[in-house]
SEDO-277740 format. One line per field, with one value per residue (C-alpha): x, z, y; residue in three letters. Coordinates in steps of 0.02 Angstrom, whole numbers, plus 50000, padded with zeros to 5 digits. Layout:
xx <- [X ...]
zz <- [Z ...]
yy <- [Y ...]
r <- [Ala ...]
END
This chain:
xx <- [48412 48500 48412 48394 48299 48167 48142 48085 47985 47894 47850 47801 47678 47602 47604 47599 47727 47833 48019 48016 47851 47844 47695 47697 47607 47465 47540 47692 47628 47656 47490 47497 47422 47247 47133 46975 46862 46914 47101 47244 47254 47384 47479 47446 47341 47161 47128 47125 47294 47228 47257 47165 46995 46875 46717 46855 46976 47147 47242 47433 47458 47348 47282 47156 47073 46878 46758 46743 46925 46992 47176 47248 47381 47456 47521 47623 47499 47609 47517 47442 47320 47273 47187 47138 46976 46882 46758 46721 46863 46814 46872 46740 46625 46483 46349 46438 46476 46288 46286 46424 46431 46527 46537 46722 46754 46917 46920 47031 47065 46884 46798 46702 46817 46715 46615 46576 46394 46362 46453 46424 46491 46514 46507 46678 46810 46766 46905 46930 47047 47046 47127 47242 47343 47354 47288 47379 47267 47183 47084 47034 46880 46766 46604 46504 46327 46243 46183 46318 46522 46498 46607 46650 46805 46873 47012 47089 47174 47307 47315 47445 47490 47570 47669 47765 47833 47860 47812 47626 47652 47509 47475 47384 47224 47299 47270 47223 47294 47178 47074 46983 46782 46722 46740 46835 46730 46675 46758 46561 46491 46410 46308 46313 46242 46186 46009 45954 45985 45943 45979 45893 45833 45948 46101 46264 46220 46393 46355 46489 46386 46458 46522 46632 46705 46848 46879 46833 46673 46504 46380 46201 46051 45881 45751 45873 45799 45810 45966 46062 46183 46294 46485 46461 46641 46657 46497 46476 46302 46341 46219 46090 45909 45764 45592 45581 45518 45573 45680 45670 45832 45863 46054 46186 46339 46430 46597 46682 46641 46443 46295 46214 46067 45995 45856 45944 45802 45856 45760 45737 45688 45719 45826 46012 46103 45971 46085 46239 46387 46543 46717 46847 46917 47095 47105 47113 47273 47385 47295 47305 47456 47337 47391 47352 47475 47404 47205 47260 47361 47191 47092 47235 47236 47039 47031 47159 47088 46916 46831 46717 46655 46580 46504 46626 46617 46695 46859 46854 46999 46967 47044 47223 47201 47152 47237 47180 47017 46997 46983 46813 46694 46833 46811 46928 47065 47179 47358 47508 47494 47331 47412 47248 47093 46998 47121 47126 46913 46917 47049 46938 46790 46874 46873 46702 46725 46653 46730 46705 46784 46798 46778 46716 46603 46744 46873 47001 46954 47000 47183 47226 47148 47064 46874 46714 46686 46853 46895 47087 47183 47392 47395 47286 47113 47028 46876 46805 46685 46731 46552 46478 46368 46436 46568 46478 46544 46443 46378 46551 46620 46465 46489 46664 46631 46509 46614 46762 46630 46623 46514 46532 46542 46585 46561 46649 46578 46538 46394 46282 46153 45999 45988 46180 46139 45981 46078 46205 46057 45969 46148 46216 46021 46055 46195 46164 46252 46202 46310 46288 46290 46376 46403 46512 46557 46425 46285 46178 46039 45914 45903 45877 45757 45819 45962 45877 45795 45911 46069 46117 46221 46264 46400 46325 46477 46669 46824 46836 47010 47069 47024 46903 46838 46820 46741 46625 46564 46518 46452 46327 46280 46188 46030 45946 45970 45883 45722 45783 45894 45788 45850 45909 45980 46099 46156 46334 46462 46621 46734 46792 46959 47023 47199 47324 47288 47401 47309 47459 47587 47642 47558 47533 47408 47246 47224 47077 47092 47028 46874 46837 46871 46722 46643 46675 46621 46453 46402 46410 46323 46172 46166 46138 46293 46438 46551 46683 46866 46992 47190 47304 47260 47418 47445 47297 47328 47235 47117 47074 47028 46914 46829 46793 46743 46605 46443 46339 46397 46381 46217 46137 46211 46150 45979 45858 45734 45837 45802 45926 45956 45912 45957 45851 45942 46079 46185 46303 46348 46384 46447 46332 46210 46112 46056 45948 45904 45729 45768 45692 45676 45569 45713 45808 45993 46045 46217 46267 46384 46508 46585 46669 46843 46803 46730 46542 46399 46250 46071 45930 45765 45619 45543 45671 45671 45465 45481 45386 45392 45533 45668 45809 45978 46119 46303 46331 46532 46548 46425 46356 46180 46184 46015 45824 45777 45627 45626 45793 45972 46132 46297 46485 46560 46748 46781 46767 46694 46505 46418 46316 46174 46020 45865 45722 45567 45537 45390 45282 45224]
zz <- [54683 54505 54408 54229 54376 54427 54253 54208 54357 54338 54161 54200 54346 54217 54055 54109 53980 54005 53936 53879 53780 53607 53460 53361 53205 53160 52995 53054 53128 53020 52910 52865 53012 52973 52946 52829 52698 52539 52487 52602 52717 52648 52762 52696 52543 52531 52539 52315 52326 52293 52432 52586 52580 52673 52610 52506 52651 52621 52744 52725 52855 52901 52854 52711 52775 52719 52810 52896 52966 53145 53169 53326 53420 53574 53699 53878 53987 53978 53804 53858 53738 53561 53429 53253 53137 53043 52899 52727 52600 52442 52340 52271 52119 52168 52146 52300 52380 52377 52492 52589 52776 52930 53112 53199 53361 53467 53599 53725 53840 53768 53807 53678 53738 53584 53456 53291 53258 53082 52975 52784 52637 52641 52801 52885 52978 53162 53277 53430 53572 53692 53867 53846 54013 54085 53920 53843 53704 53577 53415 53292 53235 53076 53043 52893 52994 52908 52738 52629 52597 52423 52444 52623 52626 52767 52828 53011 52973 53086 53195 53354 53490 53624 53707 53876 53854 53745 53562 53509 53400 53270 53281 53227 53323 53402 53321 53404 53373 53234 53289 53214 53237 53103 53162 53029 52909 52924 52793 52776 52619 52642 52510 52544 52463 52347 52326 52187 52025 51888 51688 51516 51398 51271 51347 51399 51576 51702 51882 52003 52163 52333 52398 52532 52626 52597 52394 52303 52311 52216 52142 52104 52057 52017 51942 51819 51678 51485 51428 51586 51656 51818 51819 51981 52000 52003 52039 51888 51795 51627 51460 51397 51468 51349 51437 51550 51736 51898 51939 52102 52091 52223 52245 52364 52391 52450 52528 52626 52799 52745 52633 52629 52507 52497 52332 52224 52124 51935 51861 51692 51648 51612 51770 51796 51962 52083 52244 52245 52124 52216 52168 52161 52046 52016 52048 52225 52221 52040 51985 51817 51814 51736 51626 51578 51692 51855 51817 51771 51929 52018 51947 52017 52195 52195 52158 52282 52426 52394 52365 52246 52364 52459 52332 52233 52050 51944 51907 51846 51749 51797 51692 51604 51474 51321 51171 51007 50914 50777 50735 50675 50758 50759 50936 51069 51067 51204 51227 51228 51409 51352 51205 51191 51272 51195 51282 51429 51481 51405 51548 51680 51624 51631 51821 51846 51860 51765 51698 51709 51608 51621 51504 51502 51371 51373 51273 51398 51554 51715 51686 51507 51404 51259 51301 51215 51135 51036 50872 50891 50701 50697 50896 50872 50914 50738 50793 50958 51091 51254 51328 51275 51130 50976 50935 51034 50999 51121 50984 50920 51111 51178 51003 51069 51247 51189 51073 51209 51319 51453 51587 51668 51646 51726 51654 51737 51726 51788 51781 51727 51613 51565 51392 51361 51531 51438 51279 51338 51427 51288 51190 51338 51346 51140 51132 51173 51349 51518 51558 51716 51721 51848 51827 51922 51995 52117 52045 52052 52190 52100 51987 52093 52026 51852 51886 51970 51821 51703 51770 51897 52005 52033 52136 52263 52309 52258 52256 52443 52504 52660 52811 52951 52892 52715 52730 52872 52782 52649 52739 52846 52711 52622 52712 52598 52463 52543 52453 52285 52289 52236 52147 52004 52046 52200 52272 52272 52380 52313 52350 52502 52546 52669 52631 52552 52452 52371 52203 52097 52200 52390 52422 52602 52738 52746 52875 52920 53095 53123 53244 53067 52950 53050 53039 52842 52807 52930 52848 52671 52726 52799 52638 52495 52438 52272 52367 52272 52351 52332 52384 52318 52312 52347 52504 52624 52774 52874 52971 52805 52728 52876 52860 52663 52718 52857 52777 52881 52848 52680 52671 52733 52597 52477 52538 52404 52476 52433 52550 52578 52750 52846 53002 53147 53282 53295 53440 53370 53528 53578 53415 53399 53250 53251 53066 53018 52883 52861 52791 52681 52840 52934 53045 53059 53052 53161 53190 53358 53279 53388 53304 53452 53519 53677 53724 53785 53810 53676 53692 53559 53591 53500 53461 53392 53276 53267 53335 53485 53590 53627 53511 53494 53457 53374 53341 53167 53188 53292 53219 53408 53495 53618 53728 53708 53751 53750 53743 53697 53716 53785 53737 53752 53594 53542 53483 53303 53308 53287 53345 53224 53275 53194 53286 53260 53341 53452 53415 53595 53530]
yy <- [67503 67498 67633 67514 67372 67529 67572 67401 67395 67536 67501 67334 67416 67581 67474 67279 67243 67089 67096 66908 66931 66918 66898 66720 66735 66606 66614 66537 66384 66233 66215 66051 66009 66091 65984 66051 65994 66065 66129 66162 66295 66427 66572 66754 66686 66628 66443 66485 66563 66752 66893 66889 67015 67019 67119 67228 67253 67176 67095 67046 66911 66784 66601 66581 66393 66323 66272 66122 66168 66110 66193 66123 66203 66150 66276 66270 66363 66522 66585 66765 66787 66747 66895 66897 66959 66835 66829 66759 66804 66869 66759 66628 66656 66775 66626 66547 66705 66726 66553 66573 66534 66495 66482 66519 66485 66476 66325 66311 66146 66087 66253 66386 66552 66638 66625 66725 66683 66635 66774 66788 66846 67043 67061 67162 67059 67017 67056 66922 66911 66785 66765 66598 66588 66425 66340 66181 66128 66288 66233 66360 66291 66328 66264 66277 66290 66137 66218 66161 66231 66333 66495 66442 66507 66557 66672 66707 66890 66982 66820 66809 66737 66845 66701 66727 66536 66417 66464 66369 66240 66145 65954 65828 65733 65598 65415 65283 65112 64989 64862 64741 64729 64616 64434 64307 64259 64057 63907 63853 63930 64115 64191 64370 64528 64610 64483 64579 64620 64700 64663 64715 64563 64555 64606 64516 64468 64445 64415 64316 64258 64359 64196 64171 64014 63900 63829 63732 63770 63694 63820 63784 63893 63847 63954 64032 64148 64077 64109 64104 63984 63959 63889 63763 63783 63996 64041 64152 64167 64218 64213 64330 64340 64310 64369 64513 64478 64444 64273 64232 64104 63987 64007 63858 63835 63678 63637 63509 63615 63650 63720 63881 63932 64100 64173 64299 64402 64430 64563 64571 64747 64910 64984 64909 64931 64907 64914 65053 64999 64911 64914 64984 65160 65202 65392 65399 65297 65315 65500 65501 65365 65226 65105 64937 64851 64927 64875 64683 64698 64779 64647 64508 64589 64610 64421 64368 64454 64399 64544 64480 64366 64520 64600 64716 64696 64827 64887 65061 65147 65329 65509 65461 65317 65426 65490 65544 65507 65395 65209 65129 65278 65398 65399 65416 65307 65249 65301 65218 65153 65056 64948 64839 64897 64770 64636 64718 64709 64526 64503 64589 64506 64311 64339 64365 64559 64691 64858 65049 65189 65369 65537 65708 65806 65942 65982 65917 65811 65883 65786 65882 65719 65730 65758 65711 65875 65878 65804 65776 65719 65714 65754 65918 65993 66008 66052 66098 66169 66277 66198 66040 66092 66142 65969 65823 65636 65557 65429 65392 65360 65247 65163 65126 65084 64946 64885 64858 64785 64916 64900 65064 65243 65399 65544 65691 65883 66038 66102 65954 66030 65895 65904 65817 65693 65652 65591 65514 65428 65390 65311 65215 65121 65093 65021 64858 64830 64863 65012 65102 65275 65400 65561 65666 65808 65892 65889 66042 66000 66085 65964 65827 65736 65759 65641 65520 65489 65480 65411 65271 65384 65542 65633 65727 65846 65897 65759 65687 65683 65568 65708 65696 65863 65800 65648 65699 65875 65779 65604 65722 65858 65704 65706 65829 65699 65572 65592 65546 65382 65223 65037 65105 65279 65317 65470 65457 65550 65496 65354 65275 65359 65192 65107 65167 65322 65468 65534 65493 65584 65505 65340 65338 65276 65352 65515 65445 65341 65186 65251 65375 65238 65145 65300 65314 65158 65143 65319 65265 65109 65197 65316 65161 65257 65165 65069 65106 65081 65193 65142 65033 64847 64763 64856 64814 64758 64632 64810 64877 64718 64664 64846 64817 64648 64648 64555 64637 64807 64788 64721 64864 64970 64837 64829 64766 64913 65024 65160 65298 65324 65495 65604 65578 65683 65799 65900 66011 66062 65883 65837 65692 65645 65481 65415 65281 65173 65028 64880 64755 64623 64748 64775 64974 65008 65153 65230 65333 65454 65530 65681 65754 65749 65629 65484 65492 65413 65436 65393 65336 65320 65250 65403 65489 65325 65336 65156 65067 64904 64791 64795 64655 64752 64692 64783 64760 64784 64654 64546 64525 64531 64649 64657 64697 64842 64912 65109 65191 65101 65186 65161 65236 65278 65329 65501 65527 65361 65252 65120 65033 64944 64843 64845 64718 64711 64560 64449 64448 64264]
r <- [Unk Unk Unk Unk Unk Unk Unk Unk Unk Unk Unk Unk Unk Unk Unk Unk Unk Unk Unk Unk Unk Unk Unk Unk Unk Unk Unk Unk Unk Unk Unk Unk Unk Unk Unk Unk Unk Unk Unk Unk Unk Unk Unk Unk Unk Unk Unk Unk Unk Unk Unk Unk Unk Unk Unk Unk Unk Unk Unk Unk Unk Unk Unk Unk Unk Unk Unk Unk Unk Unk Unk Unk Unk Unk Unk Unk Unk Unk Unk Unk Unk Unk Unk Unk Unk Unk Unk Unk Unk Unk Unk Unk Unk Unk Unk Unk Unk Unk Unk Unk Unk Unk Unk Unk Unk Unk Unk Unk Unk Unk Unk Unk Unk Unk Unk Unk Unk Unk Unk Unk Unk Unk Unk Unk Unk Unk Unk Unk Unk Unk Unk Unk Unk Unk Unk Unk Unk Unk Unk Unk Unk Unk Unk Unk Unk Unk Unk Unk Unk Unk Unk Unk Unk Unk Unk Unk Unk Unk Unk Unk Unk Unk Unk Unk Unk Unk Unk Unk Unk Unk Unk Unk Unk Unk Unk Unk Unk Unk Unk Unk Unk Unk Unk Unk Unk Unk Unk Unk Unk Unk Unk Unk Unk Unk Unk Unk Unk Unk Unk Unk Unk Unk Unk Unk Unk Unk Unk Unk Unk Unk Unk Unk Unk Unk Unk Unk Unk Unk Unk Unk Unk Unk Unk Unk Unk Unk Unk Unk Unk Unk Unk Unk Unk Unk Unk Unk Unk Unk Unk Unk Unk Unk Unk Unk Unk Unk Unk Unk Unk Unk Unk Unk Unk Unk Unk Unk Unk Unk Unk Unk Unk Unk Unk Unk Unk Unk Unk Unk Unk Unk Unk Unk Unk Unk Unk Unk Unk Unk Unk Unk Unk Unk Unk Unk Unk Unk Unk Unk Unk Unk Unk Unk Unk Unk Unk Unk Unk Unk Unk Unk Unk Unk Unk Unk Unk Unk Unk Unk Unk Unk Unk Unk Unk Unk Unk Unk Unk Unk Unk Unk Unk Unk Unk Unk Unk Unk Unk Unk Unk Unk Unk Unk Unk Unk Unk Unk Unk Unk Unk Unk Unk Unk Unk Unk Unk Unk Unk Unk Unk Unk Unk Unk Unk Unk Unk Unk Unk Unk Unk Unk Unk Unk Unk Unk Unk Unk Unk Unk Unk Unk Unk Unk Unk Unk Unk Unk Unk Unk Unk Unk Unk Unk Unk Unk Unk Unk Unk Unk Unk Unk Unk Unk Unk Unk Unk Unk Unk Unk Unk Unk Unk Unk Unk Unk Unk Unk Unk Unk Unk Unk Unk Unk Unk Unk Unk Unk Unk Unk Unk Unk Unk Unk Unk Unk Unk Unk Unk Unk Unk Unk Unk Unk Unk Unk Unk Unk Unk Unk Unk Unk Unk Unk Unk Unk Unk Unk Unk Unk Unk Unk Unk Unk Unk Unk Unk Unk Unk Unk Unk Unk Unk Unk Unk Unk Unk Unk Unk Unk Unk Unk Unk Unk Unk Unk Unk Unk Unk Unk Unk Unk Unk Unk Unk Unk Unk Unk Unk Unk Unk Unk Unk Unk Unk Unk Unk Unk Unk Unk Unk Unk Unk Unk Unk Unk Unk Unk Unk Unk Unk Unk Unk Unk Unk Unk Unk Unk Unk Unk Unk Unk Unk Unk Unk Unk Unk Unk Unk Unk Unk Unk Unk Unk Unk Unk Unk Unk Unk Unk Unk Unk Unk Unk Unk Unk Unk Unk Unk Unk Unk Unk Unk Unk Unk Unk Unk Unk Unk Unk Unk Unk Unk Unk Unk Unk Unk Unk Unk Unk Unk Unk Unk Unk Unk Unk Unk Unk Unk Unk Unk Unk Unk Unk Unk Unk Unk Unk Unk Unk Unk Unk Unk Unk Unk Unk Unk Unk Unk Unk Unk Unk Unk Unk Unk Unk Unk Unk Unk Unk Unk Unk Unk Unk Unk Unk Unk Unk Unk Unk Unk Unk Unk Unk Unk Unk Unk Unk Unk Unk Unk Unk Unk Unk Unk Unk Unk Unk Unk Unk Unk Unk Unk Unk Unk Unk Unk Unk Unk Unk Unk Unk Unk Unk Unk]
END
């Protein structure tokens, strides 16, 4: 036998080494593929772009991700093994640090090969190897163990792949093709929700009935507060209330294919937006690229596709129209891509649509524009504040706002403190418009109950962006909330990220797929959250429109109750959570969540839903009865996908 062949044989017998074996770095893997809830996931960096530590050691390859992640990573079966350490990195602000959590576990062809436990900040690296040999499909998965994501970041140090094969490669979850659930809507007249609302005496009152069907159209209502009148020909109830109390206004519409009448409640009072704000906002599409062109153009595309006639009402110009202060209040002024603001909300408002704008007590908003805390002559700062406090032009701003005719306003900071919520507050109720009220961003939950007093709603978490793991860490990390939404004030967890989307930068279909746009949209639903769209008007197609456009769906989030809805079971292991919501009719809406990468069947019963008897269940998608049932009810449902269902006990008469 050649002497080099018994070499290699012999090593291969003492040492198992394989000549054709070589290490793959995680690192090397293309990272655009992870899929996590906050940031991107970076190679040899933490997720914030500082070096990878874990409780002080430093590490100089690896990938710094955040919980939620999923990394995906298909292999050929001839993968040997797979080895890292995990932990927390050091990098977040010690007041997160000191909440900071996460879960890792490696997966292989849908099987836990290990598990970390929940690790915590300060706590040294755990090292991992797993056996990989015959494997196709590996996910690297992190989870943020239920009690929120602050400091959850997460890094997979010294991470390889001894490969005998083909080298591992990252991908995506496959998407499945769209489909289309919610049936076409009717040419007879449909009045649909929101059934209530709310207005202060005295006030400029706008309200365009949700009406859909073939034009033209003939609009009556009956019952009308003093002050108030209806266009028969638009539908629009425009005037200014005299007497405070509650309307009850018998509302019907009439075309050439039919009639429909349903009783709107006006309520002349105190509290404004009593069900969750719809419409659409502009950053999730054009960023700070706003200008006066694109929210005519909004208002055009919101109008042609008949938006209004499901309920969404406001166009909101988000961070980018401001320059310098001055004019009558020497507040802040628009720039030069906003020639006429005045103009431009008389334009909004002539279609029956109302109008939001944004600002910041800082200095600077988060897009470098002049904030509400800065007093800017000749293009410069004059005078300023690094916090709210010292240089506050609240009074000068609201002054302005009203004076446009705004209808809407978010107010974007970190950390909310309750003094400077309570006076802007105070202004926005003085100045002689109903004005609703959001603040934003992540609220502290401490101080709960605080904003639910003082503002109309308030953002519940950090900026969504358009990934499973976004959209479902924050969609499921609501239930704490619950106790605190009511008419009036709604927890809200940012903005619908379905359609085209792209911040400012790439315009591109949403990452969500269909089965998590349904998802998306039946979650927000259950949780009386803002409908507020987020992608580009003039590109949705006929699935996205349909999804925005289910009457049924929406009218749960527009419940006159206005109950929040809650979790009533949950299988981590299983990856399924079941929510649901009671209804003004009597009646419950319930979704079967199915957060897992397959199909499978998922089970509610009454109890877990502290229900009894016979209950008539309908699939609120589909618009479809679906049986009676009378003790749980069983269903298939897609991965990363729902069924939404209304149940309604059945009268034994």
């Amino acid at each position: 036998m050649n002497k080099g062949i018994a070499l290699v044989l012999l090593t291969v017998l003492v040492t198992g080494f394989r000549p054709n074996r070589r290490q793959v770095w995680l690192d090397e893997l293309d990272l655009s593929k992870v899929d996590q809830s906050a940031g991107q996931a970076i190679a040899n960096q933490s997720m914030w772009k500082t070096p990878l530590s874990v409780s002080g050691e430093k590490f100089s390859r690896g990938v710094g991700t955040h919980a939620e992640s999923v990394f995906r990573i298909q292999l050929d079966g001839k993968t040997v093994s797979f080895s890292a350490r995990v932990g927390i990195d050091d990098s977040a602000p010690a007041h997160e640090l000191e909440q900071a959590s996460a879960e890792f576990s490696v997966i292989g062809d849908g099987r836990v090969l290990w598990r970390s436990g929940v690790m915590r900040a300060n706590e040294k690296a755990k090292p991992l190897k797993v056996t990989t040999k015959g494997i196709r499909s590996l996910i690297l998965h992190v989870d943020h163990t239920g009690d929120g994501i602050a400091g959850d970041r997460a890094d997979w140090v010294d991470a390889s792949f001894e490969v005998a094969g083909a080298d591992p490669v990252s991908i995506s979850r496959p998407r499945e093709q769209a489909y289309i659930t919610t049936p076409a809507a009717p040419k007879k007249p449909v009045i649909n929700a929101p059934y209530i609302y709310g207005t202060r005496a005295g006030n400029p009152f706008l309200f365009r009935v949700p009406l859909s069907g073939e034009r033209p159209v003939t609009v009556k209502a009956t019952g009308l507060p003093e002050g108030l009148s209806i266009d028969s020909r638009t539908g629009i109830i425009t005037g200014k209330a005299v007497k405070n109390g509650t309307y009850r206004v018998s509302v019907s519409a009439e075309n050439s294919y039919g009639t429909d009448t349903r009783e709107l409640a006006i309520v002349v009072g105190e509290k404004i937006a009593l069900t969750p704000p719809m419409g659409w906002n502009s950053w999730n599409v054009v960023g700070a690229a706003i200008s006066d062109q694109k929210i005519r153009d909004m208002a055009d595309a919101m109008v042609k596709l008949g938006l209004p006639d499901y309920g969404y009402a406001y166009i909101n110009i988000d961070d980018g129209w401001q320059g310098q202060r001055g004019g009558k209040y020497n507040a802040i002024m628009p720039n030069e891509k906003f020639p006429d603001m005045k103009a431009l909300v008389d334009y909004v408002h002539s279609k029956g649509l109302k109008i939001g704008i944004y600002s910041s007590p800082w200095v600077q908003t988060y897009a470098g524009f002049t904030g509400g805390s800065a007093d800017t002559r000749d293009g410069k700062v004059i005078n300023s504040a690094r916090r709210y406090g010292t240089f506050s032009f609240a009074r000068n701003d609201v002054q302005q706002w009203a004076d446009w005719g705004f209808d809407y306003v978010k107010y974007d900071w970190v950390t909310n403190d309750i003094a400077h919520t309570a006076e802007l507050t105070y202004l926005l109720r003085q100045s002689g418009r109903d004005i609703v009220y959001s603040i934003s961003n992540a609220a502290p939950f401490e101080l709960a109950p605080d904003w639910a007093n003082l503002t109309n709603a308030w953002r519940t978490t950090g900026d969504i962006h358009d990934s499973w793991c976004s959209m479902t860490t924050i969609g499921f990390m609501q239930n704490r909330w619950q106790p605190y939404a009511r008419p009036g004030s709604w927890n809200d967890p940012d903005m619908l990220v379905a359609g085209n989307v792209g911040w400012g930068k790439d315009i591109h279909p949403t990452r969500l797929s269909p089965d998590e746009q349904y998802t998306h949209v039946t979650l927000w639903s259950l949780l009386a959250a803002p409908l507020l769209i987020g992608c580009d008007l003039n590109q949705v197609d006929s699935f996205t429109l349909r999804l925005l456009t289910n009457n049924e769906v929406i009218a749960i989030d527009q419940d006159p109750l206005g109950i929040q809805g809650k979790r009533r079971f949950a299988d981590r292991n299983k990856g399924i959570e079941i929510w649901a919501k009671p209804l003004q009719d009597g009646s419950l809406a319930v979704g079967l969540f199915n957060l897992s990468d397959n199909r499978q069947e998922i089970t509610v019963n009454w109890e877990q839903l502290d229900i009894k008897g016979s209950q008539a269940i309908r699939d609120v998608w589909r618009q479809k009865d679906l049986a009676i049932a009378g003790k749980s009810y069983s269903s298939p449902v897609p991965a990363h996908g729902v069924l939404f269902l209304k149940l309604k006990a059945v009268d034994k008469k």
